[in-house]
TIGU-926013 format. One record per residue (C-alpha): residue number from 1; z, y, x. Coordinates in Angstrom, 1 decimal, padded with zeros to 4 digits, always signed. Layout:
BEGIN
 kolfi      Z      Y      X
   NUM      Z      Y      X
...
//
This chain:
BEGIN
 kolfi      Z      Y      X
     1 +004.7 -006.3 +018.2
     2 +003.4 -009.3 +016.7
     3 -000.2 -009.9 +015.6
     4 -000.5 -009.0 +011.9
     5 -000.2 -011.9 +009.7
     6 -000.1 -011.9 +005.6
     7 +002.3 -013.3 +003.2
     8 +002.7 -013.1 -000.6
     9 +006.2 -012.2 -002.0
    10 +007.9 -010.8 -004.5
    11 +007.7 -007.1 -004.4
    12 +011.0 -006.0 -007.0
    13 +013.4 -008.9 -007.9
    14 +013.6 -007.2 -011.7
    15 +010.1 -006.0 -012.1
    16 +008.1 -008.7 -011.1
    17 +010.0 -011.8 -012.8
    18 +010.6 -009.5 -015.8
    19 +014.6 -010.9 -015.7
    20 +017.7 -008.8 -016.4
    21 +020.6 -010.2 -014.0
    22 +022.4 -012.2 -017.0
    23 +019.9 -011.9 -019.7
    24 +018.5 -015.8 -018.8
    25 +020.5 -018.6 -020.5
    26 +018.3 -021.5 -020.2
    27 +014.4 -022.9 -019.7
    28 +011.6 -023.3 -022.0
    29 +009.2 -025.8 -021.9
    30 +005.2 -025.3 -021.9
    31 +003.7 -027.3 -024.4
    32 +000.4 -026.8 -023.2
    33 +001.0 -027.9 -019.7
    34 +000.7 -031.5 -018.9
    35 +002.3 -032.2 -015.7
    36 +005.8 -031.5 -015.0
    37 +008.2 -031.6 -012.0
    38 +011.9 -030.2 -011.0
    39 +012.1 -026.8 -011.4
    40 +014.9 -026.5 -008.8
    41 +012.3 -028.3 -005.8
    42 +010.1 -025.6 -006.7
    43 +012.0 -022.7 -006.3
    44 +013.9 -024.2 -003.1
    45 +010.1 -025.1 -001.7
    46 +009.3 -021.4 -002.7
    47 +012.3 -019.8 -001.1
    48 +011.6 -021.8 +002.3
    49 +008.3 -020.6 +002.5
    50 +009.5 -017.2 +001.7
    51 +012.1 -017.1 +003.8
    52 +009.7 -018.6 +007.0
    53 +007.3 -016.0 +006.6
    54 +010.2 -013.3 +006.5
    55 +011.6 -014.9 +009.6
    56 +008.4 -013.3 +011.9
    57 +008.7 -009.9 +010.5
    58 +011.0 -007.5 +012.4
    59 +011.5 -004.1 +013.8
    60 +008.2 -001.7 +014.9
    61 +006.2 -002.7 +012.3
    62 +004.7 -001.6 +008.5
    63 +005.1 -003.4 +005.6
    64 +002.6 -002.8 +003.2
    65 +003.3 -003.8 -000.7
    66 +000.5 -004.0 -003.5
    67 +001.3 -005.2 -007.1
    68 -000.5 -004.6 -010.5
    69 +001.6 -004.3 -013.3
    70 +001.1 -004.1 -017.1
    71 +003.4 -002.9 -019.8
    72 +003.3 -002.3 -023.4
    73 +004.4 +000.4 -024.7
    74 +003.6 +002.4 -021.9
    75 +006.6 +003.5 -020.2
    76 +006.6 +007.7 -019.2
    77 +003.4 +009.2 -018.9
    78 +001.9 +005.7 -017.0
    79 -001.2 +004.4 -018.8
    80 -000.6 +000.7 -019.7
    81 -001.9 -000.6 -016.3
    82 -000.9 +000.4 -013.1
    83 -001.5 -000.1 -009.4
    84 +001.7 +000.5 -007.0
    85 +001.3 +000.7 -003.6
    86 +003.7 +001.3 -000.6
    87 +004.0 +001.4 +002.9
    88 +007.9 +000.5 +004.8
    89 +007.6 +001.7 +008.7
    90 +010.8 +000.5 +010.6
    91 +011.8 +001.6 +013.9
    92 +012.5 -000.4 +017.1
    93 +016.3 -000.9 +015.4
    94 +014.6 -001.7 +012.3
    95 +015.5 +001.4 +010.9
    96 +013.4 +003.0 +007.8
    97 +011.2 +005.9 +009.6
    98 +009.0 +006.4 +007.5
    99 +007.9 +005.3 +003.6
   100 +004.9 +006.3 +000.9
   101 +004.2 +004.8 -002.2
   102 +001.7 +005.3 -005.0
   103 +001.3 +004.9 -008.1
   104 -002.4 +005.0 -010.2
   105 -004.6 +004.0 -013.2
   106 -007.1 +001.7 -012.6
   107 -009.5 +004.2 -012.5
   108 -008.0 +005.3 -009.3
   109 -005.9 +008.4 -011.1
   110 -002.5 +009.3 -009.5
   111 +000.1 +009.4 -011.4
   112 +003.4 +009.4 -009.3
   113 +004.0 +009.2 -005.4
   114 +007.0 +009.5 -003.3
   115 +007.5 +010.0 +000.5
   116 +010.8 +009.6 +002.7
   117 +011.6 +013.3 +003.6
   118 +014.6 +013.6 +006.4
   119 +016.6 +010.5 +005.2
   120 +016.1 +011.4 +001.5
   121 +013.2 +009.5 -000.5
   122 +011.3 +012.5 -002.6
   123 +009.8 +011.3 -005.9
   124 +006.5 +013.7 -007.6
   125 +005.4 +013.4 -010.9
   126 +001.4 +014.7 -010.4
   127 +000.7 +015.6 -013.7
   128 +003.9 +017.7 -014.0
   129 +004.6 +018.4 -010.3
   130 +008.3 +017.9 -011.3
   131 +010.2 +016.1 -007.9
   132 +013.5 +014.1 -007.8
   133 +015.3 +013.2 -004.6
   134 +017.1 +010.3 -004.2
   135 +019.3 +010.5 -000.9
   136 +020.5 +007.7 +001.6
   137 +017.3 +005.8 +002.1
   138 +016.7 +006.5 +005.7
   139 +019.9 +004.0 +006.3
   140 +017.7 +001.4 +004.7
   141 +017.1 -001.2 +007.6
   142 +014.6 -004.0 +007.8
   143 +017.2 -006.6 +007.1
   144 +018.2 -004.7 +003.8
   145 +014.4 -005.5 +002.6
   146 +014.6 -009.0 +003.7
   147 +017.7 -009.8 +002.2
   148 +016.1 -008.0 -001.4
   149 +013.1 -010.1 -001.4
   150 +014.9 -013.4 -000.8
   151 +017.1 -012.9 -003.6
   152 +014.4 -012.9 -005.8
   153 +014.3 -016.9 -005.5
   154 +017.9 -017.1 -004.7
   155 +018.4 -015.2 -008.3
   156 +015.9 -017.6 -010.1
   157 +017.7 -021.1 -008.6
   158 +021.3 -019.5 -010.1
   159 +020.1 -019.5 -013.5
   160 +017.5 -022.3 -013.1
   161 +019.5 -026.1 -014.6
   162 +019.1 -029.3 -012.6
   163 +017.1 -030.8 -015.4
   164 +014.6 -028.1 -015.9
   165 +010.8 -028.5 -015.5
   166 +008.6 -026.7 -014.1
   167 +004.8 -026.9 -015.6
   168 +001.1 -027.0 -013.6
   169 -001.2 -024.6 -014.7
   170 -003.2 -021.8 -013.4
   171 -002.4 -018.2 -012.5
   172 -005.5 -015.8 -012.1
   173 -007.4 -018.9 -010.9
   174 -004.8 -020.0 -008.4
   175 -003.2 -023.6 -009.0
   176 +000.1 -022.3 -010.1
   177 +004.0 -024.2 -011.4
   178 +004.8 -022.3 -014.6
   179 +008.6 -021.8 -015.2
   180 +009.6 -019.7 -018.7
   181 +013.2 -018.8 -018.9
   182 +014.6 -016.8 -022.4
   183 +015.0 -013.3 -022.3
   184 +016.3 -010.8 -024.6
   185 +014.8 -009.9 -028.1
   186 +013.5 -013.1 -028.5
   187 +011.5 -012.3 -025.3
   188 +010.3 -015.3 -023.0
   189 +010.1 -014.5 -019.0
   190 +007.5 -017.0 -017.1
   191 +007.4 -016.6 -013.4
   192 +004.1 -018.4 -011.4
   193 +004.4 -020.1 -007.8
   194 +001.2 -021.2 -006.0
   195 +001.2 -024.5 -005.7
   196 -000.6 -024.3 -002.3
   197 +001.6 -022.3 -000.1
   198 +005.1 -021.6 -003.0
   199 +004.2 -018.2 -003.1
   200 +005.5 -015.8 -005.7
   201 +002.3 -014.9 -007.7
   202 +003.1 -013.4 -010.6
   203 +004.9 -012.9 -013.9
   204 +004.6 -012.6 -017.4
   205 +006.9 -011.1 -020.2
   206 +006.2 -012.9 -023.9
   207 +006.5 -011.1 -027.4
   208 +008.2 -014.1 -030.1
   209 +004.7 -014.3 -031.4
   210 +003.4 -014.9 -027.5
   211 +001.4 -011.9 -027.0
   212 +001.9 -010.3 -023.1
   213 +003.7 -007.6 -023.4
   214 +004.0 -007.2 -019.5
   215 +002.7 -008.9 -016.5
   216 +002.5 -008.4 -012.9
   217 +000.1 -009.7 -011.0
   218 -000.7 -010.9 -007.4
   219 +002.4 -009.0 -005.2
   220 +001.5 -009.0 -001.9
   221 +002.9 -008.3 +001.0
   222 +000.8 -007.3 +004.4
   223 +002.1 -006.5 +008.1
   224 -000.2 -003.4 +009.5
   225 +000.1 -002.4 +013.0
   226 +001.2 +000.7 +013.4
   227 -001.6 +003.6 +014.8
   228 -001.6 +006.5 +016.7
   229 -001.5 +010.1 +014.4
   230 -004.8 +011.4 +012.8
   231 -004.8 +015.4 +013.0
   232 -007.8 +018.1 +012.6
   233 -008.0 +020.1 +015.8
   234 -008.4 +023.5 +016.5
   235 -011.5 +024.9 +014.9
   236 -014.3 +026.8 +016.9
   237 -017.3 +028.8 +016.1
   238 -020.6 +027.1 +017.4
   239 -024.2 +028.6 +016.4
   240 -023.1 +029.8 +013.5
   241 -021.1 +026.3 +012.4
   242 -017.2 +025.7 +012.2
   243 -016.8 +022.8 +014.1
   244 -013.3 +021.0 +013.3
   245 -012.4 +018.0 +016.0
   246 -010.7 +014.7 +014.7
   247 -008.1 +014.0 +016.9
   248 -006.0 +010.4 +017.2
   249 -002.2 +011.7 +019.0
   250 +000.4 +010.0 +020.5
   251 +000.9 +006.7 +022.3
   252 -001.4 +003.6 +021.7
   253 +000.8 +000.4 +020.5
   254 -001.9 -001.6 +019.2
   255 -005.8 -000.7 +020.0
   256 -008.1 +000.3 +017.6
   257 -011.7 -000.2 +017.3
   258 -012.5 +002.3 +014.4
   259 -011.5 +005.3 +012.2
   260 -012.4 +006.2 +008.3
   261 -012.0 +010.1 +008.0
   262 -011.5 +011.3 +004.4
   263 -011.6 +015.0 +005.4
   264 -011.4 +017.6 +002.3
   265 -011.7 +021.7 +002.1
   266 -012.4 +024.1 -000.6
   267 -016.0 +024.1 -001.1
   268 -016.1 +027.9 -001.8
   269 -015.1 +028.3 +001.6
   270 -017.4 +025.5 +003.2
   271 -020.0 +022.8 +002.7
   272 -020.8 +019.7 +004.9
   273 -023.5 +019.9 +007.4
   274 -022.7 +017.3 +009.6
   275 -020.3 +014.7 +011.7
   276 -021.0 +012.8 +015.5
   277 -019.2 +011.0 +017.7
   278 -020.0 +012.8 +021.5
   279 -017.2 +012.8 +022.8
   280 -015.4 +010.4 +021.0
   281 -012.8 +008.1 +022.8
   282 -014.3 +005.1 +020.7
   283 -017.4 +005.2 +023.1
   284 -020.7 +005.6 +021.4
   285 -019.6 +004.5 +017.8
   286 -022.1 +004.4 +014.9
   287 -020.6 +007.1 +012.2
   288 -021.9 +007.2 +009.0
   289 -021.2 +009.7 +006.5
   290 -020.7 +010.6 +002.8
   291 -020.2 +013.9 +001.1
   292 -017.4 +013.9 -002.5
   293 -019.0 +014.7 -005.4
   294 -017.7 +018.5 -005.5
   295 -018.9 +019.5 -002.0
   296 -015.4 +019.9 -000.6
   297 -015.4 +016.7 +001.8
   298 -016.4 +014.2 +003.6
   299 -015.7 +010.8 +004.4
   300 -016.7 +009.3 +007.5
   301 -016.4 +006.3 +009.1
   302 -016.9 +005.4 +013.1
   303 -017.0 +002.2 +014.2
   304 -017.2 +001.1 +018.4
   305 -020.2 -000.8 +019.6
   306 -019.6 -004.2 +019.7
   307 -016.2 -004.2 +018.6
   308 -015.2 -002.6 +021.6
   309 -011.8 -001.1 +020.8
   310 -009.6 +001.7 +023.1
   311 -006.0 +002.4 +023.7
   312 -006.5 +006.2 +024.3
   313 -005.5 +008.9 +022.2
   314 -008.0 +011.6 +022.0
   315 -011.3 +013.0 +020.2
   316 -012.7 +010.8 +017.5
   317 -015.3 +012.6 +015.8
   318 -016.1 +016.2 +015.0
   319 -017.1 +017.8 +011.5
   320 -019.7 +020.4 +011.4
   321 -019.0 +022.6 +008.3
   322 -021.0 +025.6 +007.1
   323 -019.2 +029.0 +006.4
   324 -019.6 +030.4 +003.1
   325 -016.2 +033.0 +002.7
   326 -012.6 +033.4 +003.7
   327 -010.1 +030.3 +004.7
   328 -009.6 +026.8 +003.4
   329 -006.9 +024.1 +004.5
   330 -008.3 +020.8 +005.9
   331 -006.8 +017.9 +004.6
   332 -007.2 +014.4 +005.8
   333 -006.5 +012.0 +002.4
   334 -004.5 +009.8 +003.0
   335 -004.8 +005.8 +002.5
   336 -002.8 +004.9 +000.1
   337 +000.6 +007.2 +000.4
   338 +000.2 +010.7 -001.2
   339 -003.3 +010.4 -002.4
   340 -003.5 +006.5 -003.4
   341 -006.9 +006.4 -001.2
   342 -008.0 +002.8 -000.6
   343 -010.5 +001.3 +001.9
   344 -013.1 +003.5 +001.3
   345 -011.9 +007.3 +000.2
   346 -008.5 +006.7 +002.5
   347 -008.1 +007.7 +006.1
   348 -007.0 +005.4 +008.8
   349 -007.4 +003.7 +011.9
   350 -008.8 +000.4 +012.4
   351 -006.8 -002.7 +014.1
   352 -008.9 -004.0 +016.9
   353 -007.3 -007.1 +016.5
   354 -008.1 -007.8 +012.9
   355 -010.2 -005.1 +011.6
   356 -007.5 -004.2 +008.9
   357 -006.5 -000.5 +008.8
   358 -003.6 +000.7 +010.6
   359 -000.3 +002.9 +009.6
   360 -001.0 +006.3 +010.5
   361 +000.6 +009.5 +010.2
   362 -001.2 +012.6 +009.4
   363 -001.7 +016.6 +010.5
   364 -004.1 +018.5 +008.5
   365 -004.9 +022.0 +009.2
   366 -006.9 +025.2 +008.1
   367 -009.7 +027.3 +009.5
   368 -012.0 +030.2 +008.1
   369 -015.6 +031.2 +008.7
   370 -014.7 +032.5 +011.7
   371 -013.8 +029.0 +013.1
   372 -010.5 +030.0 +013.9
   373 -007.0 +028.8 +012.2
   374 -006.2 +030.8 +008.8
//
């Protein structure tokens, strides 16, 4: 697999340039711009950059897509600004295998997520647990994906004339070209391209009297290297304690030199006493922890001396719970995916090659006071 590498794109042709196919007829100028050039070299500059950095993805690999969008009115049940996040795992034939997405407030809230479940992608509304399936996605390949997201430019060019400008100005701080196309309702749709690297930045969506009434903003796209599985073990009863092991499965295609744990349980059943590393195929890794708020979890994070990383599978850490009553699942939260986590509340493994955190796949479990499975 190749080394992970970043690039910004587009992350939905419609949602992020805020265009209906047909719905531009034309360009609009920005008056408060001062410099101009050819809107056409733009987007051809943009779509050759694009289309290079889509040229070293492939097979075996994760794709993961962040955006923050805005709309107004709020569409469903979403509050007006959103996070989406997803993650596209292809197979050696560059096959869909595996998909999550997320969908939250700003305050970290989930609202929606959805998961590929046998070939079928599996929508959940969280605040009314309704689900929708929408079947035929696990014949999605990688060149399906590629072929969306270079249609985005391709799309923009078609309806872009040879005599259109396109305006410098800034984009969230980033030296951006500016090109406003008409929509519909007296709507104007303004696209931003870095004038660095022609990336796809953003987009904005323009009331007539030129308040945003949408926006999306800083799509990007990341390759992660995929990681082994993250699973609790079998519980045990030691001195009183329930000891639960943190187990990576599976064969190694990229080392790792860390792991984040978010592990939770129902605090009537257990509290935290502690978490170590003996053991632990990392070595002698230095594991801090961090208890939720509520008493029903942990989150802990081991990183290897030195950087040192491994290619085993194996022990990671172990959790030392205290019994209270009766049986609780264990639940690793997930980064991103199911539970939105992030960087800090998610759980993952951590490239040794990068220090970014990996794909994983996760097993949870259960165990009672007795320290055996419930």
């Amino acid at each position: 697999m190749k080394s992970p590498t970043f690039v910004r794109l587009a992350v939905l042709a419609a949602v992020l340039l805020g265009v209906a196919a047909g719905a531009v007829t034309g360009l609009l100028f920005i008056t408060r711009s001062t410099t101009a050039q050819s809107a056409v070299s733009v987007l051809q500059e943009a779509r050759a950059a694009q289309t290079a950095a889509l040229a070293a993805l492939g097979s075996n690999t994760t794709l993961h897509v962040m955006g923050v969008e805005y709309r107004s009115p709020a569409p469903l049940n979403l509050p007006g600004t959103t996070i989406s996040e997803s993650f596209w795992t292809f197979d050696a034939a560059g096959k869909l295998s595996a998909y999550s997405s997320v969908t939250k407030g700003t305050d970290g809230h989930v609202y929606q997520h959805a998961e590929l479940v046998g070939g079928a992608m599996v929508h959940t509304d969280v605040a009314s647990g309704q689900t929708s399936t929408t079947p035929g996605w696990g014949a999605y390949t990688f060149d399906g994906l590629r072929a969306r997201y270079n249609q985005v430019v391709t799309d923009l060019l078609a309806r872009v004339g040879s005599s259109a400008t396109a305006q410098t100005t800034t984009f969230n701080g980033v030296a951006a070209y500016a090109i406003e196309m008409p929509g519909g309702g007296g709507r104007t749709n303004r696209s931003y391209i870095s004038q660095n690297d022609h990336s796809i930045l953003g987009s904005e969506t323009l009331a007539p009297d030129g308040h945003v009434t949408a926006y999306t903003r800083t799509a990007v796209m990341e390759v992660l290297s995929n990681g082994p599985a993250i699973a609790t073990g079998a519980p045990s009863l030691v001195n009183g304690k329930v000891s639960v092991p943190i187990m990576t499965t599976g064969a190694i295609t990229n080392p790792y030199s860390g792991i984040n744990v978010h592990l939770r349980w129902n605090p009537a059943v257990f509290s935290f006493r502690s978490a170590n590393a003996s053991g632990s195929v990392l070595g002698s890794p230095v594991c801090p922890s961090a208890v939720d708020s509520d008493g029903g979890g942990v989150v802990v994070g081991c990183a290897s001396t030195g950087g040192a990383s491994t290619s085993v599978s194996g022990l990671v850490l172990t959790v030392i719970l205290m019994p209270k009553t009766g049986c609780s699942a264990l639940h690793l939260y997930t980064h991103a995916g199911t539970d939105g986590g992030d960087a800090k509340t998610g759980s993952y493994t951590i490239n040794a090659a990068d220090t970014h955190p990996q794909f994983n796949q996760y097993v949870g479990g259960t165990a009672n006071v007795s320290g055996q499975r419930c």
